[in-house]
ChimeraX commands (.cxc) that place a marker at each C-alpha (Angstrom):
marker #1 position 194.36,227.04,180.36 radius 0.5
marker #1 position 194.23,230.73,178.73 radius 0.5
marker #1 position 196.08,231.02,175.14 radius 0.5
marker #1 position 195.79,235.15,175.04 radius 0.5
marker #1 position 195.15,236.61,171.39 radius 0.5
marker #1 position 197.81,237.45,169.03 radius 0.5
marker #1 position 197.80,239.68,165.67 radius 0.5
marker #1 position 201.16,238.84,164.74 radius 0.5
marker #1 position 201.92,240.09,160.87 radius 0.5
marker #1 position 202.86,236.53,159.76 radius 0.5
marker #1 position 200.36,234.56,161.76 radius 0.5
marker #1 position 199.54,232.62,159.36 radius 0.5
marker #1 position 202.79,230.80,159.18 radius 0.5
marker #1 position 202.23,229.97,163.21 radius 0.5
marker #1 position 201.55,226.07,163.13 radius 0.5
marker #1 position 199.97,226.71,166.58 radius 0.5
marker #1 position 196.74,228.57,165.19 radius 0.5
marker #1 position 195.93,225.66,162.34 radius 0.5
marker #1 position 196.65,223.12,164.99 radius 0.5
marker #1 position 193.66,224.83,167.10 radius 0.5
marker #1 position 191.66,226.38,164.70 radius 0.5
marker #1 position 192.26,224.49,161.62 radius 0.5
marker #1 position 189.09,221.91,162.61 radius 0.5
marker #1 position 186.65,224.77,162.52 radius 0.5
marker #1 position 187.47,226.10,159.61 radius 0.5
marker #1 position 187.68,223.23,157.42 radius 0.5
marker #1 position 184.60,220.86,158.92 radius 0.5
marker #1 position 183.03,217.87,157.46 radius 0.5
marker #1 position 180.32,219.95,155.29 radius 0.5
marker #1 position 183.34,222.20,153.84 radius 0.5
marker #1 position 185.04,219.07,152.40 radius 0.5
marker #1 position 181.60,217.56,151.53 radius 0.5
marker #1 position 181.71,221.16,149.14 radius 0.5
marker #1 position 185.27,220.36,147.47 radius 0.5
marker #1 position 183.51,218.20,144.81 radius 0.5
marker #1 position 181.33,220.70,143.30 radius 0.5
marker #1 position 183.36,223.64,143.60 radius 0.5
marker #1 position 186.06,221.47,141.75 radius 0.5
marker #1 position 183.96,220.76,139.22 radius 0.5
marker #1 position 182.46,224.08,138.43 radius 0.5
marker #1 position 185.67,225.62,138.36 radius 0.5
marker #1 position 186.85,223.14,135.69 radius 0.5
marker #1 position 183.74,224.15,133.41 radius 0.5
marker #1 position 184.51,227.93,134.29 radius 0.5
marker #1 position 187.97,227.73,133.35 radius 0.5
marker #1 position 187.35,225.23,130.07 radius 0.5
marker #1 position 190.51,223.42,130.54 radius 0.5
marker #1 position 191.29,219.93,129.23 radius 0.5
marker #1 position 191.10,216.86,130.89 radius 0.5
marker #1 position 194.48,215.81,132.81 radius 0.5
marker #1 position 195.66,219.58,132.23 radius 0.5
marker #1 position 197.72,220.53,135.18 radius 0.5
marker #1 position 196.21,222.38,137.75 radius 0.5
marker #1 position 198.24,224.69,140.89 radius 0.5
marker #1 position 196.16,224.99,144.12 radius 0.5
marker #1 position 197.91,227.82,145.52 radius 0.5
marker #1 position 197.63,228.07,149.27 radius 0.5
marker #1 position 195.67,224.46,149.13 radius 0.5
marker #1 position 195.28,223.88,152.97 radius 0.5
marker #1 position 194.68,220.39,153.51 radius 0.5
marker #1 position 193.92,219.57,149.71 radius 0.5
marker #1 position 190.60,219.96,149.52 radius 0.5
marker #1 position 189.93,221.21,146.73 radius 0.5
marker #1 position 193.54,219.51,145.14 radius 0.5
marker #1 position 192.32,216.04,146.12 radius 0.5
marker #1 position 188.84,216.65,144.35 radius 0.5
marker #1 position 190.46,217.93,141.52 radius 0.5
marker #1 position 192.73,214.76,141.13 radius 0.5
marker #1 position 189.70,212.55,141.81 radius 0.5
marker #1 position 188.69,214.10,138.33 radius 0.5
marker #1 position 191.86,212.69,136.48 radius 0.5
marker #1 position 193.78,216.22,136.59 radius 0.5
marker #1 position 197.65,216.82,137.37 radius 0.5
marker #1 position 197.50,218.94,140.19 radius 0.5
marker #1 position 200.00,220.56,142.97 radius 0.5
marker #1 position 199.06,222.04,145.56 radius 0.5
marker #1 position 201.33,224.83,147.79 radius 0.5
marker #1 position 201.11,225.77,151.33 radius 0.5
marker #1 position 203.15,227.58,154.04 radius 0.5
marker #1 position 201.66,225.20,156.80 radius 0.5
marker #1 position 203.77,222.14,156.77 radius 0.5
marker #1 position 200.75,220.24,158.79 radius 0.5
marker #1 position 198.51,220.70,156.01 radius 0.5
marker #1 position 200.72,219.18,153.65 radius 0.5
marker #1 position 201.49,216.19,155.47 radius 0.5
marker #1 position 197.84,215.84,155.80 radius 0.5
marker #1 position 197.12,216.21,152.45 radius 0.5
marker #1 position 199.76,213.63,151.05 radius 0.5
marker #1 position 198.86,211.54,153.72 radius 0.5
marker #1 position 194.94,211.85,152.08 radius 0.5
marker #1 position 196.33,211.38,148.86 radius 0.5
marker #1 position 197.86,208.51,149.64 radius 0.5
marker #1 position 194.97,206.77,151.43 radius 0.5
marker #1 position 192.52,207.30,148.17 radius 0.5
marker #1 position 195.18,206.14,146.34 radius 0.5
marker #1 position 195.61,209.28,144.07 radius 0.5
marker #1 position 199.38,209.23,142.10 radius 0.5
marker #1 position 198.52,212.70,139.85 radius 0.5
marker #1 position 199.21,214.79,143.49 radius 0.5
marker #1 position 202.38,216.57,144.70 radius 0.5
marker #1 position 201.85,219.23,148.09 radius 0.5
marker #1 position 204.79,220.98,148.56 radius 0.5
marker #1 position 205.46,223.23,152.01 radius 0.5
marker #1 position 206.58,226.94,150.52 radius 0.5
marker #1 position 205.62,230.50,150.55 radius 0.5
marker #1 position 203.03,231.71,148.06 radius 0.5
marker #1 position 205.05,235.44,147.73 radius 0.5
marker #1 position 208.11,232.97,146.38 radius 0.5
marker #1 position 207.03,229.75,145.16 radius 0.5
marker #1 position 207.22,229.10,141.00 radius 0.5
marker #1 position 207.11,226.94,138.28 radius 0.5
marker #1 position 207.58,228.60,135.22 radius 0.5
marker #1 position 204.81,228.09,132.69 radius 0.5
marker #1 position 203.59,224.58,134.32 radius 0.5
marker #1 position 199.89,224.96,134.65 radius 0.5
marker #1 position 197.21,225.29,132.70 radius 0.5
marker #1 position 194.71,226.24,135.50 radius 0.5
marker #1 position 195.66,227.83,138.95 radius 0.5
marker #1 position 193.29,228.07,141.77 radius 0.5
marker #1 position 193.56,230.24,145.42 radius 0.5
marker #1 position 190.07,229.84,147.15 radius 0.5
marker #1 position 188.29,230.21,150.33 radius 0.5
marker #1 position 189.85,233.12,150.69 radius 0.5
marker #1 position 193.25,232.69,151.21 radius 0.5
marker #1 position 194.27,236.21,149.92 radius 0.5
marker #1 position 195.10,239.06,151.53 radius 0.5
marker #1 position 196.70,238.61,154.55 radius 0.5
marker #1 position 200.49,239.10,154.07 radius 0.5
marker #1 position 201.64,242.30,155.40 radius 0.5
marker #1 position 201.30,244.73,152.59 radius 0.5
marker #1 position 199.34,244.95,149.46 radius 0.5
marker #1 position 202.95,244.91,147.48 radius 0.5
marker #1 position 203.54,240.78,148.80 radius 0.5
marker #1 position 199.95,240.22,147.97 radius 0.5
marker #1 position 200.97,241.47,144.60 radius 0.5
marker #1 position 204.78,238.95,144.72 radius 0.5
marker #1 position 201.59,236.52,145.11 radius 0.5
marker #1 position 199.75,237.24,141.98 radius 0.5
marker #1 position 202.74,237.45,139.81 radius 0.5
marker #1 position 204.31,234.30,140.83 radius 0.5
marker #1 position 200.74,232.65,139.83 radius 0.5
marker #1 position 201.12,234.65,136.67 radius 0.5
marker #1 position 204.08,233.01,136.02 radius 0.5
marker #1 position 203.40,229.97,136.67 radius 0.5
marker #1 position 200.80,229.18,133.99 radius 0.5
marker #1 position 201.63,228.61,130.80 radius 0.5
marker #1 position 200.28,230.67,127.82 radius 0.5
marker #1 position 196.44,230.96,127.67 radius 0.5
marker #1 position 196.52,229.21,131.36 radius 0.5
marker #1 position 193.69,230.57,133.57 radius 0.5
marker #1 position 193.21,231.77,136.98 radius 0.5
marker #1 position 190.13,231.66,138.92 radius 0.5
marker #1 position 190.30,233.47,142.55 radius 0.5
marker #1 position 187.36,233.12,145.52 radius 0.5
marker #1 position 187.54,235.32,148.43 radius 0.5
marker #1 position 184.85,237.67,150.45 radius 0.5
marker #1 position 184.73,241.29,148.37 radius 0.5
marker #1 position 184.54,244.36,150.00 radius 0.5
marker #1 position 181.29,245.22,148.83 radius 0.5
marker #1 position 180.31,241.74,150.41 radius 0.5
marker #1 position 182.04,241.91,153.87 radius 0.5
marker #1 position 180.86,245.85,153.62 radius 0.5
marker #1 position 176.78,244.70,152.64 radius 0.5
marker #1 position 177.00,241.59,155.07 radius 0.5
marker #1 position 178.60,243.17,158.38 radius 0.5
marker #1 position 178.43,242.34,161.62 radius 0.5
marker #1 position 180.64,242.86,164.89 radius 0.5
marker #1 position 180.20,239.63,166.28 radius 0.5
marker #1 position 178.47,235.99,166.35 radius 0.5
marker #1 position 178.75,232.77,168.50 radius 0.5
marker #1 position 178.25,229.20,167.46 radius 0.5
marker #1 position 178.67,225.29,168.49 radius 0.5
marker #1 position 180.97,223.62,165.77 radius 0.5
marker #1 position 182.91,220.27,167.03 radius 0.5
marker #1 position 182.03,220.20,170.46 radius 0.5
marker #1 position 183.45,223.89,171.45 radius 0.5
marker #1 position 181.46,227.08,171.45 radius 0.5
marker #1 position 183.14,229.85,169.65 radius 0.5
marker #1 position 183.00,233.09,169.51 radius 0.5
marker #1 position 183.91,235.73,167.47 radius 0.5
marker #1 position 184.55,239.87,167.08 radius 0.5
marker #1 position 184.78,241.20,164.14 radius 0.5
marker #1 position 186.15,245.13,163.40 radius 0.5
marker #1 position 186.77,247.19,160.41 radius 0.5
marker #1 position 189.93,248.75,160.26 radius 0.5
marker #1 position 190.84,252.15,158.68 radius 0.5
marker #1 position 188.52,252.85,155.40 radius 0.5
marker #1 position 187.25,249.81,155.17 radius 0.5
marker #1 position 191.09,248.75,154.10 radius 0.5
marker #1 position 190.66,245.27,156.85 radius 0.5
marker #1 position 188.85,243.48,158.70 radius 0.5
marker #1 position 189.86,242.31,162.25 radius 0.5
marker #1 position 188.92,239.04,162.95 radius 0.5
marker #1 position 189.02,237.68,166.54 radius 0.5
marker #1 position 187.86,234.30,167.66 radius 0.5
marker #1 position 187.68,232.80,170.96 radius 0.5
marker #1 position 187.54,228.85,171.47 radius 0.5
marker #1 position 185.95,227.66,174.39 radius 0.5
marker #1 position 186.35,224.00,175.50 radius 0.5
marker #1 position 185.83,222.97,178.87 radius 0.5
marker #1 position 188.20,225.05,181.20 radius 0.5
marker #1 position 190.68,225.16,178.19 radius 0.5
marker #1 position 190.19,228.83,176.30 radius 0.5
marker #1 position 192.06,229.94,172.99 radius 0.5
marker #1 position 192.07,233.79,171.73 radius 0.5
marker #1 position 193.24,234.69,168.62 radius 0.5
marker #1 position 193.08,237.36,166.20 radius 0.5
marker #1 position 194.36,238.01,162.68 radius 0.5
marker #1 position 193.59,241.10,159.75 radius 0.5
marker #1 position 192.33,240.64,156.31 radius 0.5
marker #1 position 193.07,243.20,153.72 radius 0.5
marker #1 position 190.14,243.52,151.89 radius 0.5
marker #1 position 189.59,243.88,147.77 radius 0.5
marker #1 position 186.70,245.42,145.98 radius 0.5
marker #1 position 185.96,243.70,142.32 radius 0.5
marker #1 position 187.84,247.29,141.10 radius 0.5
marker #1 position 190.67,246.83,143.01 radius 0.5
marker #1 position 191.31,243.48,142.23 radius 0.5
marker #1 position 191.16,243.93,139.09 radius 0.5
marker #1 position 193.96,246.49,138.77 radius 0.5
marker #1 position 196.18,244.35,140.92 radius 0.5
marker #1 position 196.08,241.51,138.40 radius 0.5
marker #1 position 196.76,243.92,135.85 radius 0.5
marker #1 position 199.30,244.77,137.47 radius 0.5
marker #1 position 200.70,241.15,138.00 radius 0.5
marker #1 position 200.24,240.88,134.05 radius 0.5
marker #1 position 196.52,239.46,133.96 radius 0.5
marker #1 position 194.26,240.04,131.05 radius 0.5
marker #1 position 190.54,238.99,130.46 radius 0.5
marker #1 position 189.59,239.77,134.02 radius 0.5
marker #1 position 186.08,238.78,135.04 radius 0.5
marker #1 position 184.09,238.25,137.84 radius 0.5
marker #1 position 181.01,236.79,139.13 radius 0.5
marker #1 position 178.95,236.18,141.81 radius 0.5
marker #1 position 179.41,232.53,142.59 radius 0.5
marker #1 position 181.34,229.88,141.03 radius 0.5
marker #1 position 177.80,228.81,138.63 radius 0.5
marker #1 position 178.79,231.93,137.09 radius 0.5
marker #1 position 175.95,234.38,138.26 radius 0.5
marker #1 position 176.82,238.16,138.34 radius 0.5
marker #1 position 178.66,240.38,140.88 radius 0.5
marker #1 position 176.06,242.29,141.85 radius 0.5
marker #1 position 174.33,243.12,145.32 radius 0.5
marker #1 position 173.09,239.23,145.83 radius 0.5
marker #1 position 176.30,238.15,145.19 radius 0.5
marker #1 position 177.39,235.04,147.39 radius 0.5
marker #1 position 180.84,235.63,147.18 radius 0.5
marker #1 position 183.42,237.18,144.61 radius 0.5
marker #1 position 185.13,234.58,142.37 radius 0.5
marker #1 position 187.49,236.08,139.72 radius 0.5
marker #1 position 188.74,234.72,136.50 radius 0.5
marker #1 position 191.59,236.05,134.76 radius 0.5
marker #1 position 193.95,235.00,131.97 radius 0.5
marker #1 position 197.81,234.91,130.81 radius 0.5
marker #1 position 198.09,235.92,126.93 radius 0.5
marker link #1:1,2 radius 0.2
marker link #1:2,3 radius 0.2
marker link #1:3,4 radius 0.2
marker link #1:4,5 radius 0.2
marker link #1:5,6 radius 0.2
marker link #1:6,7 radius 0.2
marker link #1:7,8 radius 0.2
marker link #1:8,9 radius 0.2
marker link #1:9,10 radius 0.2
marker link #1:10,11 radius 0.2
marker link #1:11,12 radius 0.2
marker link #1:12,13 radius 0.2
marker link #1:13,14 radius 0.2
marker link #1:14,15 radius 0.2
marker link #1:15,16 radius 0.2
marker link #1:16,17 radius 0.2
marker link #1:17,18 radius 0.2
marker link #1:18,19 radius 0.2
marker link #1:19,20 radius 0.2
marker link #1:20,21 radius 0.2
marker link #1:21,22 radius 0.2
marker link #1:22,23 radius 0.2
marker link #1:23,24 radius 0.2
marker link #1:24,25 radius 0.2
marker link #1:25,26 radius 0.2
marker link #1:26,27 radius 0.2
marker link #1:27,28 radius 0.2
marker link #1:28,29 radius 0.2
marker link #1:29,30 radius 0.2
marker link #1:30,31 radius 0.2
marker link #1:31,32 radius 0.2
marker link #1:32,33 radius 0.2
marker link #1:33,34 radius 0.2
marker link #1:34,35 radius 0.2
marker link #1:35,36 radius 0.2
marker link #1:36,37 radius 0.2
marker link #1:37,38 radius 0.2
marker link #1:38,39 radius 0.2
marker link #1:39,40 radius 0.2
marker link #1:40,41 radius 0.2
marker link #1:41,42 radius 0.2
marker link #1:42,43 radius 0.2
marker link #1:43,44 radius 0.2
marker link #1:44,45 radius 0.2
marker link #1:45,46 radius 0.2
marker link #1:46,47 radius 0.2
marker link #1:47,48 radius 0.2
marker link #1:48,49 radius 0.2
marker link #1:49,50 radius 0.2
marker link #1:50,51 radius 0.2
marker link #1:51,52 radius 0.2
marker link #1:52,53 radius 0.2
marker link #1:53,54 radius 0.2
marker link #1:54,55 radius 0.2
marker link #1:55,56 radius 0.2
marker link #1:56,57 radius 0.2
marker link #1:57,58 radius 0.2
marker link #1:58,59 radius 0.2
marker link #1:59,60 radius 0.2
marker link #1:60,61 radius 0.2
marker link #1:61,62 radius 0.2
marker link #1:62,63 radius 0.2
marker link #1:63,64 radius 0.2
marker link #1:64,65 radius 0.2
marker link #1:65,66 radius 0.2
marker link #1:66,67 radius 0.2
marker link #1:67,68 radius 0.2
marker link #1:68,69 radius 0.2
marker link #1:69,70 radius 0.2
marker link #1:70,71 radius 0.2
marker link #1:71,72 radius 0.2
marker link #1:72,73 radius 0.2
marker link #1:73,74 radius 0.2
marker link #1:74,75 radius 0.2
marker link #1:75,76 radius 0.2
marker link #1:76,77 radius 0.2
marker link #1:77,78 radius 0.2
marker link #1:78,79 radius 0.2
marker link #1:79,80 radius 0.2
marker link #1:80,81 radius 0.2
marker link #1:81,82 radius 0.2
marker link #1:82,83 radius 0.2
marker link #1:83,84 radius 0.2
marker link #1:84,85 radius 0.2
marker link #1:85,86 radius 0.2
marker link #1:86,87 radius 0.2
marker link #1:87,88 radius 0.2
marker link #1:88,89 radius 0.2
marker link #1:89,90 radius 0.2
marker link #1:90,91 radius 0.2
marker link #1:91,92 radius 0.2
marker link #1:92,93 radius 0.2
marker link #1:93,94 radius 0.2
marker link #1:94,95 radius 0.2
marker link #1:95,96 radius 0.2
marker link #1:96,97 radius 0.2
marker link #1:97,98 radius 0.2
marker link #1:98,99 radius 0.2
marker link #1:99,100 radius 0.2
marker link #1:100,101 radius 0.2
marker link #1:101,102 radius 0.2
marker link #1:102,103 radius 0.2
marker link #1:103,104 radius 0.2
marker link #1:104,105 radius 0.2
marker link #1:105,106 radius 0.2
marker link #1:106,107 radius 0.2
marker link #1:107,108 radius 0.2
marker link #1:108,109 radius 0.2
marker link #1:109,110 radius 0.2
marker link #1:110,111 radius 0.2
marker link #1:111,112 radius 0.2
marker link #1:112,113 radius 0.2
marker link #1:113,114 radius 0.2
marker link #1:114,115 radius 0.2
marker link #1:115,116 radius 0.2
marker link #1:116,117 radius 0.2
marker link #1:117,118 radius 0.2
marker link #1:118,119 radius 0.2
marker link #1:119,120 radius 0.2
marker link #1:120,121 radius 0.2
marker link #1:121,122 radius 0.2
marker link #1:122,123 radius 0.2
marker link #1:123,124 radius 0.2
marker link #1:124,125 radius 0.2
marker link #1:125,126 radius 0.2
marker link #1:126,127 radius 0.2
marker link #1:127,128 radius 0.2
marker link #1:128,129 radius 0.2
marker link #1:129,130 radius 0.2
marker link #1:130,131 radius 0.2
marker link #1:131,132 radius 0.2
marker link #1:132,133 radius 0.2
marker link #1:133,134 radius 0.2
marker link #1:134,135 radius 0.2
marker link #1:135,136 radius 0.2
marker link #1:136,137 radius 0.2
marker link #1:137,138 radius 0.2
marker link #1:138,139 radius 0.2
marker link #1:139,140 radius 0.2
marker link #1:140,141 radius 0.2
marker link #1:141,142 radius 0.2
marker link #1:142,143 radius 0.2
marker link #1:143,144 radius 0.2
marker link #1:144,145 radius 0.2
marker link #1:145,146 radius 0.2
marker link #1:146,147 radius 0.2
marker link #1:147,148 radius 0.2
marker link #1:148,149 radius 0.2
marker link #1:149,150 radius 0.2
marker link #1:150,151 radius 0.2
marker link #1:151,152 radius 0.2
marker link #1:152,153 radius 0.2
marker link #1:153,154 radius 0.2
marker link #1:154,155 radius 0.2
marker link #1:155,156 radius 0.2
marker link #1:156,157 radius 0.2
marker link #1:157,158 radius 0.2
marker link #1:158,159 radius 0.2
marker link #1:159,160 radius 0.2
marker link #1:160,161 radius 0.2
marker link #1:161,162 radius 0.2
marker link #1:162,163 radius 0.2
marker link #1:163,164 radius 0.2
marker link #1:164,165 radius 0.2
marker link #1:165,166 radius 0.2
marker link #1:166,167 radius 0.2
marker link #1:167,168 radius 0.2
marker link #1:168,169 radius 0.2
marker link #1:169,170 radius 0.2
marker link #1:170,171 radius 0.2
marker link #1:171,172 radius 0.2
marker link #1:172,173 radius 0.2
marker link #1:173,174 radius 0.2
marker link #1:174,175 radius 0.2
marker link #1:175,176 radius 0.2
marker link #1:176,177 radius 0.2
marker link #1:177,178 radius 0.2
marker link #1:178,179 radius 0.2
marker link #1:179,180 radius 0.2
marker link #1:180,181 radius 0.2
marker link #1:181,182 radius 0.2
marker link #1:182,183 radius 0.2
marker link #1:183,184 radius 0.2
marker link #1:184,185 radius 0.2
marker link #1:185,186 radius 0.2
marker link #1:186,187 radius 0.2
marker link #1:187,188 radius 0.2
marker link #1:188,189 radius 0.2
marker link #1:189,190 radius 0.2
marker link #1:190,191 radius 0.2
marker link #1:191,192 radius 0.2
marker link #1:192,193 radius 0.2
marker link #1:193,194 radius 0.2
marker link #1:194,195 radius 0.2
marker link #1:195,196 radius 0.2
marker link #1:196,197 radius 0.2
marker link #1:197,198 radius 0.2
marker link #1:198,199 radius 0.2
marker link #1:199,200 radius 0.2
marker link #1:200,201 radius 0.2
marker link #1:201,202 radius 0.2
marker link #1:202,203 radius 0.2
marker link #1:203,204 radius 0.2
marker link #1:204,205 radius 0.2
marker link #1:205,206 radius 0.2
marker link #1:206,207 radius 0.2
marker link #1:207,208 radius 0.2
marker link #1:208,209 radius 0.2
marker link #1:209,210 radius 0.2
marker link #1:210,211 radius 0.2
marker link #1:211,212 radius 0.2
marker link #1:212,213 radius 0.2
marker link #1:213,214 radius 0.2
marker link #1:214,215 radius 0.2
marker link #1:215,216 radius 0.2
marker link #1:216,217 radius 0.2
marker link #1:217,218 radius 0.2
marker link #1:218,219 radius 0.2
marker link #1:219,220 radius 0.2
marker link #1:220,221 radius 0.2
marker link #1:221,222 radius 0.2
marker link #1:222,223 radius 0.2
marker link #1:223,224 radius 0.2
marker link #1:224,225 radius 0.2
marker link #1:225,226 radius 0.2
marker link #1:226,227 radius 0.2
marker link #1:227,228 radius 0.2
marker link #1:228,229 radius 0.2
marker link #1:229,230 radius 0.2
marker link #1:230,231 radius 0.2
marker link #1:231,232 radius 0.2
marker link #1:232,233 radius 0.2
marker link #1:233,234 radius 0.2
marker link #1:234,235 radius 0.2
marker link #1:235,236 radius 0.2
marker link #1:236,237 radius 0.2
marker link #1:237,238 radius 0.2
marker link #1:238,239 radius 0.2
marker link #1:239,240 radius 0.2
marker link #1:240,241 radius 0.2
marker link #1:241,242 radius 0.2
marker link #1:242,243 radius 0.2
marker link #1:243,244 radius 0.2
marker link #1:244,245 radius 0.2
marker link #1:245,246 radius 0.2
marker link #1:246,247 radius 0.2
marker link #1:247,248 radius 0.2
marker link #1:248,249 radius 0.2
marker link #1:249,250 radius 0.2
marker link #1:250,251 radius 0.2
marker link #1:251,252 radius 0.2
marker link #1:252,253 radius 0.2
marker link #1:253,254 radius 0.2
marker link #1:254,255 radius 0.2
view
C-alpha cells in the first residue's frame, strides 16, 4: 500500500502523519533526553521550585512529564489530540497530579499571566503558513507569562541547517528504513523536508516546509511579540551561538 506525499499548509494538524511518523520522531533515546534537557532549562531560566511552567506545542509530554517529575506545575498545549491523550494517559500511569495537556492551537491558545516559565522545543516553530501566525504564536506565549516569566525556545537556526546541509540521508529506526530529501526553498527562507517510510510492501511519502530563523531574525520577532532580554546560545549548557553550535536555544523575557 502507497500513501503518496502531501505538503498541505496545515499538515501538521493531520492526525494521519503523527499516527505514522510520530514513532520516529520521538524514539526511546529522545525520551531517555527529556530529563536533562528539563533540568538544564530550569537552571537556565532560574525559576522557583513548583513555579508553573507552559510546554507549548508539548507533543507527547516529554519534556512536560520530566518537568513535573521535578515537582513543577506544568501544562502542556498541542494541536494533535493523540498526543494529548497519550500524554495524560503517561501522566496518569507515573502517577503525576501537577499535569494538565490540553488539545488547542498554539496561534490562539492563552492564559493570561499564568506561567512563570514557557518552553517550545525540538523545534516546533515555524511551520504555520506565514511568518505573521508564527508571530500570533509568540505573542500568545508573551502573554501568557506573568511579569519577569521567561521563555526559552530550541529549534535548528539558519546558520545551522545552512552550515550542516545535506539533500538527503537513509536510516533503520523501529524496524522500517526511511528515507529522506531534503530542499531549500527560495533564499534560504525553508526547508523542504520529505520522508519516505518503508515497511514491508506498505510505503508512506510525506513532505512538509519549515520556515527557517537566523539568531537575528528571531530576535526581532520576539521583539516584536513584546520580548526583552533576548539571548541565545549554542546548546541548552549554555555554550555560545557560534559556528560549533549544536543547536539554537533562545531565552527571552517579559518585563
Amino acid at each position: 500500500m502507497n500513501k503518496s506525499s502531501f505538503c498541505g499548509r496545515e499538515w501538521f494538524s493531520d492526525h494521519s502523519f503523527w499516527e505514522n511518523y510520530a514513532a520516529l520522531l520521538f524514539d526511546k533515546e529522545r525520551w531517555e533526553e527529556a530529563p536533562g534537557t528539563a533540568a538544564s532549562i530550569i537552571a537556565m531560566a532560574g525559576i522557583a521550585k513548583n513555579s508553573p511552567i507552559l510546554d507549548m506545542c508539548c507533543g507527547p509530554g516529554r519534556h512536560a512529564l520530566a518537568l513535573a517529575e521535578m515537582a513543577y506545575k506544568v501544562v502542556g498545549v498541542d494541536i494533535t489530540e493523540a498526543f494529548i491523550v497519550a500524554a495524560r494517559d503517561s501522566a496518569d500511569a507515573m502517577g503525576l497530579k501537577n499535569t494538565e495537556f490540553i488539545n488547542a492551537d498554539a496561534r490562539t491558545w492563552k492564559r493570561p499571566g499564568a506561567f512563570n516559565l514557557a518552553i517550545n522545543l525540538f523545534t516546533s516553530f515555524g511551520y504555520f503558513g506565514s511568518m505573521d501566525e508564527d508571530l500570533q504564536m509568540l505573542k500568545r506565549l508573551n502573554e501568557s507569562l506573568a511579569h519577569g516569566g521567561v521563555l526559552v525556545m530550541e529549534l535548528k537556526g539558519k546558520e545551522i541547517a545552512a552550515r550542516d546541509f545535506m539533500d538527503g540521508e537513509w536510516f533503520e529506526r523501529g524496524g522500517k528504513t526511511v528515507l529522506t530529501q531534503f530542499e531549500v526553498q527560495g533564499a534560504w527562507e525553508a526547508i523542504k523536508h520529505r520522508w519516505i517510510i518503508m515497511d514491508g510492501m506498505h510505503r508512506i511519502d510525506r513532505c512538509w516546509i519549515q520556515r527557517l530563523y537566523s539568531a537575528q531574525e528571531l530576535k526581532t520577532l520576539l521583539e516584536y511579540a513584546g520580548f526583552k532580554n533576548i539571548s541565545f546560545f549554542g546548546s541548552f549548557d549554555g555554550s555560545p551561538y557560534n559556528q560549533e553550535a549544536f543547536t539554537m536555544v533562545a531565552r527571552a523575557e517579559k518585563l
